[in-house]
N, C-alpha and C positions, 0 to 999 in steps of 0.2 A: 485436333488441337488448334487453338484460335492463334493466328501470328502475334498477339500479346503474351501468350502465355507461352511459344514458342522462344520467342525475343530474350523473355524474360528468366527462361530456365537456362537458356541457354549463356546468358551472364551470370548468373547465378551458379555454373558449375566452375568458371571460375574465378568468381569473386565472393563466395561463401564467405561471411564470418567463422571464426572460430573459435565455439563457445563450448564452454565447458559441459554443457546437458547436450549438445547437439549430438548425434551416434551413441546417446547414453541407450546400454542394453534394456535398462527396465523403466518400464512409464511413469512409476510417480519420482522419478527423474524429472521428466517434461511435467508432470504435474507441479511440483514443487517450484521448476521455474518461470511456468506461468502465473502461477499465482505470487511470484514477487514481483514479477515482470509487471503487473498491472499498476500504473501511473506510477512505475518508478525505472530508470534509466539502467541500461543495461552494463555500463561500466560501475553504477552503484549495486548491481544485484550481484557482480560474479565473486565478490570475496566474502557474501552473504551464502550465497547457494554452494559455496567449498565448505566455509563452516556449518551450515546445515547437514548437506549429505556425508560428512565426519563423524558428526555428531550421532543422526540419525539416518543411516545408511540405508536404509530399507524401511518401507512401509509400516511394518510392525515394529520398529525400533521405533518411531513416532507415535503410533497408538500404545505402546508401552510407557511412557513418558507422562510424564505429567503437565498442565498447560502455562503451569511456571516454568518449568523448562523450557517450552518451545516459545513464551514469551521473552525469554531469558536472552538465547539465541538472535531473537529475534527483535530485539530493545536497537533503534535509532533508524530501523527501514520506515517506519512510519505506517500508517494505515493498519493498526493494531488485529482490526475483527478479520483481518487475512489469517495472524498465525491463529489466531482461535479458531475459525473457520477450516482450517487445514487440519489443526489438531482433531476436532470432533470429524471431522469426515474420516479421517486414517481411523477412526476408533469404530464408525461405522461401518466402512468396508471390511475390517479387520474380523468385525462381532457380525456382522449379515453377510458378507460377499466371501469367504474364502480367503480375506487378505489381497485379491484382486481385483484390482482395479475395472469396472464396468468400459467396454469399446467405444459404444455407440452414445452418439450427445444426449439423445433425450436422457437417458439411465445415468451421464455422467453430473444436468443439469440437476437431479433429487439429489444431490451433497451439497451443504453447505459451503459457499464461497464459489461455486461454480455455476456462470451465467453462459448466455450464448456465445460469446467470444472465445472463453477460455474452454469451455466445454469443446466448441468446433477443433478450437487447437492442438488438445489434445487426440481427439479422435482422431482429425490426419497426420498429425508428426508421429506421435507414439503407435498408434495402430493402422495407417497406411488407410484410416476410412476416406471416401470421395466425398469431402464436407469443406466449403470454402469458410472462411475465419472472418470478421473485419472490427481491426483495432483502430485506435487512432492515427497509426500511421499511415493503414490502409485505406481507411478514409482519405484522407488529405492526396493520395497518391491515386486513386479513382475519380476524387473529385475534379482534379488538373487533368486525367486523361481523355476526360467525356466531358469535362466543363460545365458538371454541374453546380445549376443555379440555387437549387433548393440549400439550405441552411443544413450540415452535414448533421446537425444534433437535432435535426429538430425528424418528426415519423417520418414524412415525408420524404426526406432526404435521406436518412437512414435506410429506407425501405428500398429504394433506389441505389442507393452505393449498394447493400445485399445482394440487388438482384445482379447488378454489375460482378460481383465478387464472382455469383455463382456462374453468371453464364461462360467467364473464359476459365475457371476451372479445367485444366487438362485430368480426366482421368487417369487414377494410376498414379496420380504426382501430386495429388491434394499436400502433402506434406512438406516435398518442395519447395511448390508454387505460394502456397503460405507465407513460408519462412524466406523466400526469395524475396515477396511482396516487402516483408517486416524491414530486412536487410535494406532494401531499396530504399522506402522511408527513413529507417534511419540513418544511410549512408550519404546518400544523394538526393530526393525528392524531400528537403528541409523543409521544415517550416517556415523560415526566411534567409532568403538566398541561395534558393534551391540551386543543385548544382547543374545546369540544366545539357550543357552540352556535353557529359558524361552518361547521360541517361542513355540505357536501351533502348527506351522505350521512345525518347524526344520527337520521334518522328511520327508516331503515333498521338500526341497530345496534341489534344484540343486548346486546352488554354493557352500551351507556350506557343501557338500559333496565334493567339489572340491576342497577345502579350497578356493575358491577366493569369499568369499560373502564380503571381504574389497574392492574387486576390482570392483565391481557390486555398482548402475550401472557407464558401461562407459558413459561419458563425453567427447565432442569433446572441443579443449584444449581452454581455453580462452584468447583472446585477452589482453595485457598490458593496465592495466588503463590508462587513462593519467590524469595529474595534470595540475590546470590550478591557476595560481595567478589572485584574482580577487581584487577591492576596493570597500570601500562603502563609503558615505556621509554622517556626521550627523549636517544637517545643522539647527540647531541652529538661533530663532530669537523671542522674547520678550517670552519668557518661552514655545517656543516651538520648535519642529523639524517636519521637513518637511519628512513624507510618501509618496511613490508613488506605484500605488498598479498595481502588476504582471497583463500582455494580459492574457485571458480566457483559451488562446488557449496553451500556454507553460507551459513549469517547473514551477513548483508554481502555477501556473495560478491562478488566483483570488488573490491570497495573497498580504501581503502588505510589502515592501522593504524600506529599506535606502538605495536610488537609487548609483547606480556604476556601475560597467561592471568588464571586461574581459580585462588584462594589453596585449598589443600587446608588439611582440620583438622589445627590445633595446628599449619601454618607461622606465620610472622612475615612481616610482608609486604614484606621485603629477600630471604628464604630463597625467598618464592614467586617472585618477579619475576626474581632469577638462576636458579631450575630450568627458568622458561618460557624465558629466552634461552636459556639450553641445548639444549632440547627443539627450540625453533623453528628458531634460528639457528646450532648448535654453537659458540655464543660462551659466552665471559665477561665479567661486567662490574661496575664499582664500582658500587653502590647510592649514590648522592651524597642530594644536599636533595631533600624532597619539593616535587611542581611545583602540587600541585590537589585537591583530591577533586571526585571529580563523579557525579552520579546520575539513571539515566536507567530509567525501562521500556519494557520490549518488550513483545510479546504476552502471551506467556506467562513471561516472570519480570522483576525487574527487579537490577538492580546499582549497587553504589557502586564508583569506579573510585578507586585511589589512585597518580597520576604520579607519576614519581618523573625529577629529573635525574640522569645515568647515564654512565659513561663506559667505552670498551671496555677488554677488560683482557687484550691479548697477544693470540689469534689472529681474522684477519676471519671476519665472520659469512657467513655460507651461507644459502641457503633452505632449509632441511626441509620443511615443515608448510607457510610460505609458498609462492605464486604467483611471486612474484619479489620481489625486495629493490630499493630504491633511495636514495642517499645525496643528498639534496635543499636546495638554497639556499632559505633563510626566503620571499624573496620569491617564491619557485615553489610554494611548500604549495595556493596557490588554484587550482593548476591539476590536483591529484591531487584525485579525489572521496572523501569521506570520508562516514561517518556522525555523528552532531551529537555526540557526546562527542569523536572524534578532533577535530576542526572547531574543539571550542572550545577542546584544547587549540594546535591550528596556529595561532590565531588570538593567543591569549596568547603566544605563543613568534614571532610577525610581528607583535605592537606590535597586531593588531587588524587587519592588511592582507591575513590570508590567508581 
C-alpha cells in the first residue's frame, strides 16, 4: 500500500460520508446511485435515490415498470437518457443475466448508460473488484497531487490521471479508496478554495507546494454557449391542451412537450411557432396571448422559450416529428413527465397542481 492510499484510508475511516447507498446489501443499490451521481451533486441525488429505491426496490421491480414510470420518478434530476438508460439495462439483465447484475467492468460496460467510470465504480464498491474509478473529482484531486500539466479532459491527461489512479490503488480496498477519493473531492479538495490545510494528503501535493493547486486541474478552454430563442404551444380545446411527447432518441427523449421549435433568423415568433405546428403536427393554428417567457440551460446551449396561448385552426393534428400526441385534462399534466420548462408551464396552466 502506497503512503497515499495509506493516508487516505486512514481519514476516510473517520471521516466517511453518510449516504444512503453506502453499506446498501444489493448492487443495483450502487448502480442506481451512480448513475444519478454523474454530473449531478450529491445533496440533489439523496431524496431522488430514497424515492427511487421506494418506488423501485429491487432490480426487477425497475424492469417491471414501464419507462414512463421511471421517467416519471425521475422528471427534474436532469440528464434524461440516464433514467432510460437505467430502465433498458434493468430489462436487459433481467431477460439475459438472471436479474443479476454482471461483477466485472468489461461485462458491466455492454449496458446501456455505463461507461468506464461508472462501470469501475461499481465493480469496486458493490463487488469488492481491484479496479481504480476516476470522476471528476478524482481528477481534479490527482491533478493537484502530482501537478499535472497536461489538460485533465483532454487523452493525454486523462490517460495519465488513470494511470495515477491505478497505480496507488491499495489492493483489497478498491471500494474504499474510491469512495474515500470521491469524499475527499468533494469535502475538501474544491474546486475553488480548496480546503487545503485539512487535507490528508497536503503534505504529499505537489501543486500546493507550488502554490498552483487553484490552477490544477488544467482545463482546455471552453467553447461560447450559444443561445437559442425557441416557442411553444398551448393549444387549448374543450378543457384541455394538447401534449406531444419527445422521439426516444433526443433531448428529452421520451418526455412530454407543448410542442414548438426553434425560431430561424428574421422569423417573428407567431411565424416561427405556426411553421413548427406545421412541421410537427400538420396543423394550423391561431397565435393568441403570450402565456410566459422562460429560460433555462442545458449542457451545452441555453434558451429562452416564449409560450404563447393557441388555438387550432381547421384540421386535427398528427404526429410527424412526435412520438405520439395527446389531448390532456389540466388535472392530469402531473402525470405526464416533463422537463422543468414544460413543468412550469403545466404548472401555471393547473393553478400550481400539476
Amino acid at each position: 500500500m502506497t503512503p497515499l492510499a495509506r493516508k487516505l484510508l486512514d481519514w476516510y475511516a473517520h471521516n466517511a460520508r453518510q449516504l444512503p447507498w453506502r453499506g446498501h446489501p444489493d448492487a443495483y443499490a450502487v448502480w442506481v446511485s451512480e448513475v444519478m451521481l454523474q454530473q449531478t451533486r450529491v445533496e440533489t441525488v439523496i431524496p431522488y435515490f430514497e424515492r427511487w429505491m421506494a418506488r423501485f426496490p429491487t432490480l426487477a421491480s425497475l424492469a417491471a415498470a414501464s419507462e414512463q414510470e421511471a421517467l416519471a420518478l425521475w422528471e427534474g434530476l436532469g440528464y434524461y437518457s440516464r433514467a432510460r438508460n437505467l430502465h433498458k439495462a434493468a430489462r436487459i439483465v433481467a431477460a439475459e443475466q438472471g436479474g443479476q447484475l454482471p461483477r466485472d467492468p468489461a461485462s458491466l460496460r455492454r449496458l446501456p448508460g455505463i461507461g468506464r467510470y461508472t462501470a469501475a465504480a461499481i465493480a469496486s464498491i458493490a463487488f469488492g473488484m481491484d479496479t481504480a474509478t476516476l470522476d471528476g473529482n478524482l481528477k481534479r484531486v490527482f491533478a493537484r497531487l502530482f501537478n499535472v500539466e497536461e489538460a485533465a479532459d483532454s487523452p493525454a491527461g486523462e490517460k495519465r490521471l488513470w494511470a495515477l489512479a491505478e497505480e496507488h490503488l491499495p489492493p483489497g480496498r478498491a471500494g474504499d479508496y474510491n469512495q474515500a477519493l470521491m469524499d475527499l473531492g468533494a469535502t475538501l479538495c474544491l474546486p475553488r478554495a480548496p480546503r487545503c490545510p485539512l487535507c490528508p494528503l497536503g503534505e504529499l501535493c505537489q501543486a500546493r507546494a507550488l502554490g498552483l493547486q487553484e490552477a490544477r486541474p488544467v482545463q482546455t478552454p471552453k467553447k461560447e454557449i450559444p443561445h437559442h430563442t425557441v416557442t411553444a404551444a398551448v393549444i387549448r380545446r374543450a378543457g384541455r391542451v394538447l401534449l406531444a411527447k419527445r422521439p426516444a432518441g433526443g433531448l428529452l427523449g421520451g418526455l412530454w412537450e407543448f410542442p414548438g421549435g426553434k425560431v430561424e433568423p428574421g422569423e417573428s415568433l407567431p411565424a416561427a411557432l405556426r411553421r413548427e405546428i406545421r412541421e410537427e403536427l400538420a396543423a394550423d393554428i391561431h397565435v393568441g396571448e403570450p402565456f410566459g417567457v422562460y429560460r433555462h440551460a442545458y449542457t451545452h446551449f441555453r434558451i429562452t422559450l416564449h409560450a404563447f396561448l393557441c388555438t387550432l385552426d381547421g384540421s386535427e393534428p398528427r404526429p410527424l416529428e412526435a412520438e405520439e400526441i395527446a389531448w390532456v385534462e389540466l388535472p392530469d399534466l402531473k402525470h405526464y413527465p416533463m422537463g422543468k420548462v414544460d413543468r412550469l408551464i403545466a404548472r401555471k396552466l393547473a393553478g400550481g397542481d400539476a
